[in-house]
SERO-4910 file (N, C-alpha, C, O; in steps of 0.05 Angstrom, whole numbers):
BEGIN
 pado doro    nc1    nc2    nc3   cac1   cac2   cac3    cc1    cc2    cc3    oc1    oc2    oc3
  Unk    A    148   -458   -131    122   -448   -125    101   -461   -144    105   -455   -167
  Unk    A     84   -476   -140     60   -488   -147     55   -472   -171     66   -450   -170
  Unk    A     41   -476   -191     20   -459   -217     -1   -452   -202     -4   -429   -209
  Unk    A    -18   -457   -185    -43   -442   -177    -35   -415   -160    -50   -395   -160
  Unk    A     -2   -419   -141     -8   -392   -126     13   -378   -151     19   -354   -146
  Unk    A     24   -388   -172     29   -359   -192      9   -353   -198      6   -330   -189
  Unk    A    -13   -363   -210    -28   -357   -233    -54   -336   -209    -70   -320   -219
  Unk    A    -52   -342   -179    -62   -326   -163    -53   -301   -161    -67   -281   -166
  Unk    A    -29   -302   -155    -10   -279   -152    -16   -261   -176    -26   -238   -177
  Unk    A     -6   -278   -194     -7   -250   -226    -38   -244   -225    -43   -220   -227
  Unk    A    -64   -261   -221    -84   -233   -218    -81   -221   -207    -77   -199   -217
  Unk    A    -78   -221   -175    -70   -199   -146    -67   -180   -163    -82   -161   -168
  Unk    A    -32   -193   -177    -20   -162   -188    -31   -150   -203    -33   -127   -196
  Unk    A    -44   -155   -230    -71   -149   -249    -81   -130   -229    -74   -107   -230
  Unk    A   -101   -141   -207   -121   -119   -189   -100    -93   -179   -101    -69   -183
  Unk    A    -85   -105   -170    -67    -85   -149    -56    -67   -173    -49    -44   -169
  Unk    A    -54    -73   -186    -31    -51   -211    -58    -30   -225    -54     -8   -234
  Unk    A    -84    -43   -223   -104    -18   -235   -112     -5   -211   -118     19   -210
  Unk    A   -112    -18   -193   -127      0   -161   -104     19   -157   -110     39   -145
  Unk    A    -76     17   -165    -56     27   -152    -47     54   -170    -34     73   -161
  Unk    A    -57     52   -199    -58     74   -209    -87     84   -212    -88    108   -214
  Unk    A   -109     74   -212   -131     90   -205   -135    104   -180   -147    126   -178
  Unk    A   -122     87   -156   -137    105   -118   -108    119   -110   -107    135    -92
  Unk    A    -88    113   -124    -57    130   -108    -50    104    -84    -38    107    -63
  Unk    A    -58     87    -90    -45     73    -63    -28     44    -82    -30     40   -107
  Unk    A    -11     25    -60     10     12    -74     -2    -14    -83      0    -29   -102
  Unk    A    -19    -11    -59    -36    -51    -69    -38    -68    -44    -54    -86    -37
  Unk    A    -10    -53    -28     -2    -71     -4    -25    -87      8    -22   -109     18
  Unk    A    -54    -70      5    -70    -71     23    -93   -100     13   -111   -111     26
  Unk    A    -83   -104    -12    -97   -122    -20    -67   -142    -24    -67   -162     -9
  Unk    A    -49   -140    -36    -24   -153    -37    -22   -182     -7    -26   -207     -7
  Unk    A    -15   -161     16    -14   -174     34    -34   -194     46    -23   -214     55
  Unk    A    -64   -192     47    -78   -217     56    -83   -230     30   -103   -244     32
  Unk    A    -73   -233      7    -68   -261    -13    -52   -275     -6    -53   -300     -5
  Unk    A    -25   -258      4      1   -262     -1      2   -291     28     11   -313     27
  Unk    A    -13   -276     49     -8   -286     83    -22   -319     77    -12   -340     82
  Unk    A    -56   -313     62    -62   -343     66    -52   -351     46    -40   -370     56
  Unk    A    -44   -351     18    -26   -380      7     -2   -384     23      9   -406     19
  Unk    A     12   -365     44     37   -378     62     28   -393     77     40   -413     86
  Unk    A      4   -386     82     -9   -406    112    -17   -423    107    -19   -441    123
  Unk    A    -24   -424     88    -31   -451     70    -21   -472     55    -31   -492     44
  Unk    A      0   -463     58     28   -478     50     41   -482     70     64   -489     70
  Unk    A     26   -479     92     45   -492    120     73   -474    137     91   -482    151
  Unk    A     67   -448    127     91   -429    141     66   -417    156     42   -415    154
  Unk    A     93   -408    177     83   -401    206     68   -380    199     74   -369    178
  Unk    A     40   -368    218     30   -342    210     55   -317    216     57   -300    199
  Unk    A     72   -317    241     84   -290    237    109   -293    215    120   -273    205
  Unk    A    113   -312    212    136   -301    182    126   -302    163    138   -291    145
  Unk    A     89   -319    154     78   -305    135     72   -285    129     69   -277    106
  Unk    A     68   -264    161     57   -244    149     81   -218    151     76   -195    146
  Unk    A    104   -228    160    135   -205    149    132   -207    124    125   -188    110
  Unk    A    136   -236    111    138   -235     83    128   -228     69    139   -217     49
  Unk    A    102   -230     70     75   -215     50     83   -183     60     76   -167     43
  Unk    A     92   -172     78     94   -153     82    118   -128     72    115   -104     68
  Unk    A    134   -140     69    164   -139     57    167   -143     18    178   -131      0
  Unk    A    150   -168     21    150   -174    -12    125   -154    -23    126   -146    -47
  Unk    A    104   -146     -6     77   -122    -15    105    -95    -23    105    -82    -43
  Unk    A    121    -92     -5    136    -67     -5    145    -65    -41    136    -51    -60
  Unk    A    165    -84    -40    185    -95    -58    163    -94    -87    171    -82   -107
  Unk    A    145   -103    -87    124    -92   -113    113    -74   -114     97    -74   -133
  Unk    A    114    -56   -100    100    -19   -106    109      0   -117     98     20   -127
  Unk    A    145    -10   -112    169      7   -124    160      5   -154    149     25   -164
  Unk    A    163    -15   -169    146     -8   -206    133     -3   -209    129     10   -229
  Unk    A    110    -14   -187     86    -14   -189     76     21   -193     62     29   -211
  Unk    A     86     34   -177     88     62   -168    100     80   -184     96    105   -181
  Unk    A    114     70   -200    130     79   -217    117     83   -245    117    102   -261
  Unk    A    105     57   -246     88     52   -277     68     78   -271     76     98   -283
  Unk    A     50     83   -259     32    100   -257     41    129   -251     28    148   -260
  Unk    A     59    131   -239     77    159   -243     82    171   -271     80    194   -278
  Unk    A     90    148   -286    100    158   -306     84    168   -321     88    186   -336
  Unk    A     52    150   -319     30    169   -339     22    195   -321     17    218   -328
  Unk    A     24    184   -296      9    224   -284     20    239   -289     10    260   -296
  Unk    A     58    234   -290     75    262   -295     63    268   -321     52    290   -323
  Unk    A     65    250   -341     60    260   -377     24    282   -374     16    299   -391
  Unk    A     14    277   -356    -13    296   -354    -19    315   -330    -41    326   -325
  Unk    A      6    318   -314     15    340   -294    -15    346   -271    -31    362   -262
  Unk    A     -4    304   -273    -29    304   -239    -13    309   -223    -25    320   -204
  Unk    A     10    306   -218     36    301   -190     44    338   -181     48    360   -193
  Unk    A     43    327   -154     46    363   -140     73    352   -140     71    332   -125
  Unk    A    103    353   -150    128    346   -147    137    356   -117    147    339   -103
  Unk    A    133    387   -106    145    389    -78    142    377    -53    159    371    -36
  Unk    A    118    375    -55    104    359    -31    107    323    -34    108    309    -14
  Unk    A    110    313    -61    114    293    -60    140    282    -52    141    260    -40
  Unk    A    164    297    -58    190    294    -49    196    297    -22    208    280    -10
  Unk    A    187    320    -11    190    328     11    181    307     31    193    295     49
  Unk    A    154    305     21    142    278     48    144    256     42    137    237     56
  Unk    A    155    254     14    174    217     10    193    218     23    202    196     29
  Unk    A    205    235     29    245    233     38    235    223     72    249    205     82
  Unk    A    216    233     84    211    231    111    184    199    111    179    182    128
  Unk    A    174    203     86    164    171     88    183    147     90    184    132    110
  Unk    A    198    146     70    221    131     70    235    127    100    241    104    107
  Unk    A    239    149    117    261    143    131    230    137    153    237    125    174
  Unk    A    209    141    152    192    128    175    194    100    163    200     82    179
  Unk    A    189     92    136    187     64    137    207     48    141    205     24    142
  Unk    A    234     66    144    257     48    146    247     34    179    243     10    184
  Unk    A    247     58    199    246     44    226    223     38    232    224     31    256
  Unk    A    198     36    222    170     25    220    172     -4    211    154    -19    217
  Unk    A    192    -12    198    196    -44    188    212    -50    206    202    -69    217
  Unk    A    240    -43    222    253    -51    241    237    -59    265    235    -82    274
  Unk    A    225    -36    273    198    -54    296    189    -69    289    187    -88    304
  Unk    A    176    -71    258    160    -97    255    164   -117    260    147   -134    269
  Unk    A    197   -121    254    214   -147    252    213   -157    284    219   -180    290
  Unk    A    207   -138    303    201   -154    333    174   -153    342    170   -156    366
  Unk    A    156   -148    326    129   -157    338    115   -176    326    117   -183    303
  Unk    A    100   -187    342     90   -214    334     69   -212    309     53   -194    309
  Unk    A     70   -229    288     52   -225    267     17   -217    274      1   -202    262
  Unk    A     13   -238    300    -19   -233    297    -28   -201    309    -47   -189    299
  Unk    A    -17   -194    322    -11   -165    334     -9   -143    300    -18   -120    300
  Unk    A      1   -153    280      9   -132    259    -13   -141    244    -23   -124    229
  Unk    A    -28   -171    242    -50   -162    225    -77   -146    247    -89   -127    236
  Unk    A    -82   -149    266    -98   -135    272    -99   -105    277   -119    -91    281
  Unk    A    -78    -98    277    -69    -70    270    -71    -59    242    -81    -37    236
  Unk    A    -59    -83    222    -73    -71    201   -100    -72    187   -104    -63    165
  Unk    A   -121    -86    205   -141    -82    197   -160    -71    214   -184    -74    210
  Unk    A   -152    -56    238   -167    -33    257   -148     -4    241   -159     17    248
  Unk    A   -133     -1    228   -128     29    214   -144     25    186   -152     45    173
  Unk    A   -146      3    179   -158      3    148   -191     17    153   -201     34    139
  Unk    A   -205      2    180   -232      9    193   -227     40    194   -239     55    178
  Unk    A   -211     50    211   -218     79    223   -218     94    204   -237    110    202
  Unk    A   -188     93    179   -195    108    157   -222    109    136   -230    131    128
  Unk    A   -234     84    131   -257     89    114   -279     92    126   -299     91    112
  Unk    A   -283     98    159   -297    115    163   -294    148    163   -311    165    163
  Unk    A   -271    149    163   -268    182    160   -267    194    139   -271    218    135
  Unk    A   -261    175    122   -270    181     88   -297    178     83   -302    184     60
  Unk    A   -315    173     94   -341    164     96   -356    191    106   -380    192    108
  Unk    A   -337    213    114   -348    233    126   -337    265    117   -338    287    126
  Unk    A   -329    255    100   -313    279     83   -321    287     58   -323    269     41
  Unk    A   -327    317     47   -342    322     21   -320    320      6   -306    341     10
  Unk    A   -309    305    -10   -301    303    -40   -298    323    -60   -317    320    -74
  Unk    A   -287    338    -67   -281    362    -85   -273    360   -106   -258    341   -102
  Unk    A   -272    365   -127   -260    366   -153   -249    394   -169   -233    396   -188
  Unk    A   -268    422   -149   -254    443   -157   -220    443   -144   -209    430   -126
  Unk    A   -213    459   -158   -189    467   -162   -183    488   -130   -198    507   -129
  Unk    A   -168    487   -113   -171    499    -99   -134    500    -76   -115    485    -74
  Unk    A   -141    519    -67   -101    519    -56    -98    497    -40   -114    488    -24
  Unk    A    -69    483    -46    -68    460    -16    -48    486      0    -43    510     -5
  Unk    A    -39    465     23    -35    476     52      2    477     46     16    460     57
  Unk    A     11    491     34     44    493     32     60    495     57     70    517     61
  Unk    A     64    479     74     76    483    101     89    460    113     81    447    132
  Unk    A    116    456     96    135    446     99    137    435    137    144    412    141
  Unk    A    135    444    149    125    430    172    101    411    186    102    396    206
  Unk    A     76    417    165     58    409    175     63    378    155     53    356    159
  Unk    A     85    388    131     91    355    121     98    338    125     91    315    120
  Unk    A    119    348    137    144    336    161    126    326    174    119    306    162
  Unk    A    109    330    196     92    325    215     69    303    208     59    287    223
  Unk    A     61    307    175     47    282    165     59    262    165     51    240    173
  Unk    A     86    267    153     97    249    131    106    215    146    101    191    141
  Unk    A    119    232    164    143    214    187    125    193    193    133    170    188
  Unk    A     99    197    205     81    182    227     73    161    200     77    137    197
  Unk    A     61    181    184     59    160    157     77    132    148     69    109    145
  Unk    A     98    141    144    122    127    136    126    106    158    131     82    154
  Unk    A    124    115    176    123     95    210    101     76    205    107     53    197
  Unk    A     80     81    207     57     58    199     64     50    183     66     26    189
  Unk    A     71     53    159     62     34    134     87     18    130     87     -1    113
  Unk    A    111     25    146    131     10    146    136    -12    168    154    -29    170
  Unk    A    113     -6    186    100    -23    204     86    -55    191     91    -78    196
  Unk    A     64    -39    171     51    -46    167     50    -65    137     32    -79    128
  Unk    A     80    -59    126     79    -65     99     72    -65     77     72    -83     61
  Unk    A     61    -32     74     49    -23     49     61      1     46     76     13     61
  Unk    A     47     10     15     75     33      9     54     60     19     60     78      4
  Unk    A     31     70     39     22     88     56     -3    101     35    -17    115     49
  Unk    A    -12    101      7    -24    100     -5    -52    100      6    -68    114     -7
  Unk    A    -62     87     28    -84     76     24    -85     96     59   -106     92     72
  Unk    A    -70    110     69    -66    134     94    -56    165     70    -64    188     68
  Unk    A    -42    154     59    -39    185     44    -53    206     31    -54    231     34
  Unk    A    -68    187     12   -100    197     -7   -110    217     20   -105    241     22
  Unk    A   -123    203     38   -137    222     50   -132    237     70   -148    252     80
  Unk    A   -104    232     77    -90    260     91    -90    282     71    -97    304     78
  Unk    A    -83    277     51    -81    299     31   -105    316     17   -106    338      8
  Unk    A   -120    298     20   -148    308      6   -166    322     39   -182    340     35
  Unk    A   -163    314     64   -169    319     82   -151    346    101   -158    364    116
  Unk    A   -131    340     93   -114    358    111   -107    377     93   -110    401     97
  Unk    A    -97    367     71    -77    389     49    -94    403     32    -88    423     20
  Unk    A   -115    393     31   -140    405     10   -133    393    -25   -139    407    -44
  Unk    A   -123    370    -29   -118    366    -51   -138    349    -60   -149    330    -49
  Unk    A   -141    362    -89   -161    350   -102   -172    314   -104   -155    304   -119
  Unk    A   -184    300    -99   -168    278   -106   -162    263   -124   -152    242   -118
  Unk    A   -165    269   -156   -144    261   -174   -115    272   -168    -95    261   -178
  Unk    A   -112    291   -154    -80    308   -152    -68    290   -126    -45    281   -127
  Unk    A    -86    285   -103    -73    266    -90    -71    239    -91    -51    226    -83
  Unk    A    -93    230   -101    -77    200   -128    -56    200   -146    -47    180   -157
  Unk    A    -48    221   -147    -20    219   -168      2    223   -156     22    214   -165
  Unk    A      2    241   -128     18    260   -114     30    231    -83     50    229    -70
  Unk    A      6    215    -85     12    194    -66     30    172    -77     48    162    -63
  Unk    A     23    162   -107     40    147   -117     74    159   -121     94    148   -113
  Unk    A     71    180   -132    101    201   -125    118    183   -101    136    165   -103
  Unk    A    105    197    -79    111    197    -58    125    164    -46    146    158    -35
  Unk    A     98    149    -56    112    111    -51    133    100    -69    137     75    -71
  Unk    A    145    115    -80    167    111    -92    200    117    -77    224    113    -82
  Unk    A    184    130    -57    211    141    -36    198    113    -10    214     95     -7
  Unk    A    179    113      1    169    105     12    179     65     12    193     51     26
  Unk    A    167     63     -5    174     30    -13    199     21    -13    202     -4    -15
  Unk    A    223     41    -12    250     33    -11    254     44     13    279     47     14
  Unk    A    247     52     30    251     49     57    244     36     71    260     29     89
  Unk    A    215     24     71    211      4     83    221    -24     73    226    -42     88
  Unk    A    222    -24     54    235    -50     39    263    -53     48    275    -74     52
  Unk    A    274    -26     49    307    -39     55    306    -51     88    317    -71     96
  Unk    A    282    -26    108    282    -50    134    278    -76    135    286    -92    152
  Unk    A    263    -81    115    253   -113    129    273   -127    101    261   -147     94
  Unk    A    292   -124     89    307   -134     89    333   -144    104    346   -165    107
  Unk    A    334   -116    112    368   -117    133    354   -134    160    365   -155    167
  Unk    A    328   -124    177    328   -140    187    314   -169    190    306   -176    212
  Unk    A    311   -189    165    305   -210    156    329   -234    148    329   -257    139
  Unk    A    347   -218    156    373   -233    126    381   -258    151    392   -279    146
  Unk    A    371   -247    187    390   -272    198    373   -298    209    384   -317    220
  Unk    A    338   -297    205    316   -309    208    318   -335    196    329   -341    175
  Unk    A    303   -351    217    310   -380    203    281   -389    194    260   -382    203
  Unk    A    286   -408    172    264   -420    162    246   -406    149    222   -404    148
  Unk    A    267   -393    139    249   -376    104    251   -381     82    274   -391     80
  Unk    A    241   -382     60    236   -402     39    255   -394     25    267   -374     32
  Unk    A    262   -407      1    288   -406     -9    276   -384    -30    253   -379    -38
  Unk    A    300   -373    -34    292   -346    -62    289   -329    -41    297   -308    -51
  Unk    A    284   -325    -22    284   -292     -3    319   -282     -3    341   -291     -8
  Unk    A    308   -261      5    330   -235      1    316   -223     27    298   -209     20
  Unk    A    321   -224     61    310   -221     80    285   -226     86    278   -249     91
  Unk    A    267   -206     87    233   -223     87    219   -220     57    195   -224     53
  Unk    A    239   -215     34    222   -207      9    217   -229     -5    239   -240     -7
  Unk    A    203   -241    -13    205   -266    -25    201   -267    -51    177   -266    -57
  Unk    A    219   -268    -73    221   -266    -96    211   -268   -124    207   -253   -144
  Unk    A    207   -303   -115    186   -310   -133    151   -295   -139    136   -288   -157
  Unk    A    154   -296   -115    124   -274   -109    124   -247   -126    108   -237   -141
  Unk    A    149   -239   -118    153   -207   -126    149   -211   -150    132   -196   -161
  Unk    A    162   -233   -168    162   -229   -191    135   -235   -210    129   -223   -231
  Unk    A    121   -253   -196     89   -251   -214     73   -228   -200     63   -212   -216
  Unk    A     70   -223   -179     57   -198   -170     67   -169   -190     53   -153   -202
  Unk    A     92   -171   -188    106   -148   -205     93   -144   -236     83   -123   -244
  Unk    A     97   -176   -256     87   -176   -275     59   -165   -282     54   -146   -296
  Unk    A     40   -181   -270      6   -170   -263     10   -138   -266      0   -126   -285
  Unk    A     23   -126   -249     10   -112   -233     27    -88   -257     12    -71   -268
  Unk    A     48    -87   -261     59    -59   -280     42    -50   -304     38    -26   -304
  Unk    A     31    -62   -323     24    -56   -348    -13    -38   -336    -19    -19   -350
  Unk    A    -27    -44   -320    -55    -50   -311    -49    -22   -298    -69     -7   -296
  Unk    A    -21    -10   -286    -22      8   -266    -26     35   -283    -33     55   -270
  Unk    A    -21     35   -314    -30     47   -334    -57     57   -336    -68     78   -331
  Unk    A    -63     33   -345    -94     37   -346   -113     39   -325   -138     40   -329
  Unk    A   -101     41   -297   -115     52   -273   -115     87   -273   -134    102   -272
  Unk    A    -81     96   -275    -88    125   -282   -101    133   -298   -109    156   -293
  Unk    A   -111    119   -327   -126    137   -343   -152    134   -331   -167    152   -338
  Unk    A   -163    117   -317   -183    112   -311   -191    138   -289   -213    149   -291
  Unk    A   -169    145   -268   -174    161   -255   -175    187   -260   -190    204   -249
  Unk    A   -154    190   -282   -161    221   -301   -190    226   -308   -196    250   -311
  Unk    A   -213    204   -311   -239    212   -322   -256    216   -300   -270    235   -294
  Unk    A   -250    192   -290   -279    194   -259   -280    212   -247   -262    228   -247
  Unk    A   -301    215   -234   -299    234   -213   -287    233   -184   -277    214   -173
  Unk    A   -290    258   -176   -263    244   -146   -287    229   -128   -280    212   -111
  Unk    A   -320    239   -133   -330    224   -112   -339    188   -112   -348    172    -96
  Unk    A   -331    188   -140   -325    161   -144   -306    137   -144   -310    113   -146
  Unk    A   -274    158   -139   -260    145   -138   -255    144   -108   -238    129    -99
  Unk    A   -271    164    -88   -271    157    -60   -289    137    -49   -285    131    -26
  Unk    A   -306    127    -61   -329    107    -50   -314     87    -63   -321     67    -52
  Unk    A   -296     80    -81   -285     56    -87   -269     53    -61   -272     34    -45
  Unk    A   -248     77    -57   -231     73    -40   -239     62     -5   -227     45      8
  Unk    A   -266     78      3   -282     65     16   -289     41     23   -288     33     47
  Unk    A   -297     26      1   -304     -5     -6   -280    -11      6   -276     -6     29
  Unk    A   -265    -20     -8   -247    -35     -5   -224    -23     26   -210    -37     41
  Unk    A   -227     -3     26   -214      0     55   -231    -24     78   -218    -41     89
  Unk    A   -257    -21     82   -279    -35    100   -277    -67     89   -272    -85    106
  Unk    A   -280    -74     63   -267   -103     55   -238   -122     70   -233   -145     79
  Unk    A   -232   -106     67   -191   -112     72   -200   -107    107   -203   -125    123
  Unk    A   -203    -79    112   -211    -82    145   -222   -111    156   -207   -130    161
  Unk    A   -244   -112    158   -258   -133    164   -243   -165    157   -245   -185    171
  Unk    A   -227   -162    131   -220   -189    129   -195   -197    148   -186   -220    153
  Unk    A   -188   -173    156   -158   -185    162   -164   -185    191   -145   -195    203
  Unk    A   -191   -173    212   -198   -181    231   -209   -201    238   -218   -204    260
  Unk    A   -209   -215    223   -223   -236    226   -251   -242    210   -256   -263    199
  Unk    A   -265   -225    211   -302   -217    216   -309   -226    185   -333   -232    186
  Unk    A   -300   -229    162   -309   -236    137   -312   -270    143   -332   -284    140
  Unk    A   -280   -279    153   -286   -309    159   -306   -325    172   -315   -347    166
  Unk    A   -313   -306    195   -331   -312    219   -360   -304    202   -382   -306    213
  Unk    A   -357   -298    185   -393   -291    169   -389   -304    153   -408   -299    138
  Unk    A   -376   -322    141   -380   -338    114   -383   -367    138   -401   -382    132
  Unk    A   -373   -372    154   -376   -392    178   -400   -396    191   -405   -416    205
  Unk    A   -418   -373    186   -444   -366    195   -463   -378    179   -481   -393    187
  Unk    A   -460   -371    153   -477   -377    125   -462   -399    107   -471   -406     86
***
């Protein structure tokens, strides 16, 4: 791998490791369109660039997710029931959410993932923000009923659901959103090894994948993205322990509509303009 796409990669991970413990989400969402154009740019096809950025985004959320867990548990941001419960059913959505993936065509999966990135940050765009303390929704069914569809997309989609979870939870469950920034990272720790183990098992018999993969995960990648991105995922939770939640929703905002738009096309087509 070249020195410019490490020395790319390890910022990604840098960004993605503070966004991922400040907003509750894995990174995937920024991970993946770095990951797709240096593949495409290096002359691999767009749909096995974008399994792999998709598979290898998975494959870095697991520490990534982990690093930032470990400071929320020490300050008892993480709801533990709810996070288990609707990781065990994330996981097994992202297991068969990456199996489909593995038969649909790449350009079909980025425009999907950037018409759900749109719809969500408008509906966050329409929701009052809370910071009092107030009951979530305990109903082990209605989690089940989140969780699954969740785990399905994002194992679709190749992210660890972070960036759909925050505001199911803060929207549906009534959770605060520092409690569902901490309670979402929980959760992609079940999540990221479900989808990761799909698009490995089904990656392992694909031809003309770069050497160092382990099905669609690509290694080298993992490993500067990983680096960047663990130490930074620290200093994103403390960051989110202070702010306010209506600030850490207009970040989340931004960058949902950023990533939307880019991966539709529409950022390219306006810098093509000007």
């Amino acid at each position: 791998m070249p020195i410019f796409e490490i020395l790319i990669l390890l910022g990604t991970g840098v960004a993605i490791g503070f966004l991922s413990g400040l907003l509750g989400i894995g990174g995937g969402i920024i991970m993946t369109p770095v990951q797709y154009w240096l593949y495409t740019s290096a002359g691999m096809s767009p749909d096995l660039a974008i399994k792999i950025s998709f598979a290898t985004s998975l494959a870095v959320i697991l520490p990534t997710a982990a690093s930032g867990v470990w400071w929320h548990r020490k300050h008892h941001n993480i709801y533990w029931k709810p996070a288990i419960f609707m990781g065990i059913f994330t996981a097994i959505g992202g297991f068969l959410g990456a199996t489909i993936a593995a038969h649909v065509s790449g350009s079909a999966l980025k425009i999907g993932f950037g018409a759900i990135a749109l719809v969500i940050a408008v509906r966050m765009l329409t929701v009052k923000v809370s910071d009092t303390e107030r009951p979530i929704k305990e109903n082990p069914w209605l989690w089940f009923a989140l969780a699954f569809p969740i785990g399905l997309i994002t194992g679709i989609l190749g992210i660890g659901g972070g960036i759909f979870v925050v505001p199911v939870l803060v929207l549906v469950l009534g959770f605060r959103m520092r409690n569902a920034s901490a309670t979402s990272l929980a959760m992609m720790l079940f999540t990221s090894i479900g989808g990761m183990a799909g698009y490995i098992i089904n990656g392992l018999d694909v031809a003309n994948r770069p050497e160092y993969t382990i099905g669609y995960v690509y290694w080298p990648a993992w490993i500067a993205l990983a680096i960047g991105s663990l130490g930074m995922a620290q200093v994103g939770a403390m960051a989110a322990h202070k702010l306010p939640g209506k600030v850490l929703n207009y970040i989340l905002i931004t960058l949902l509509i950023y990533i939307g738009l880019d991966m539709l096309g529409a950022i390219e087509w306006l810098v093509s303009r000007f």
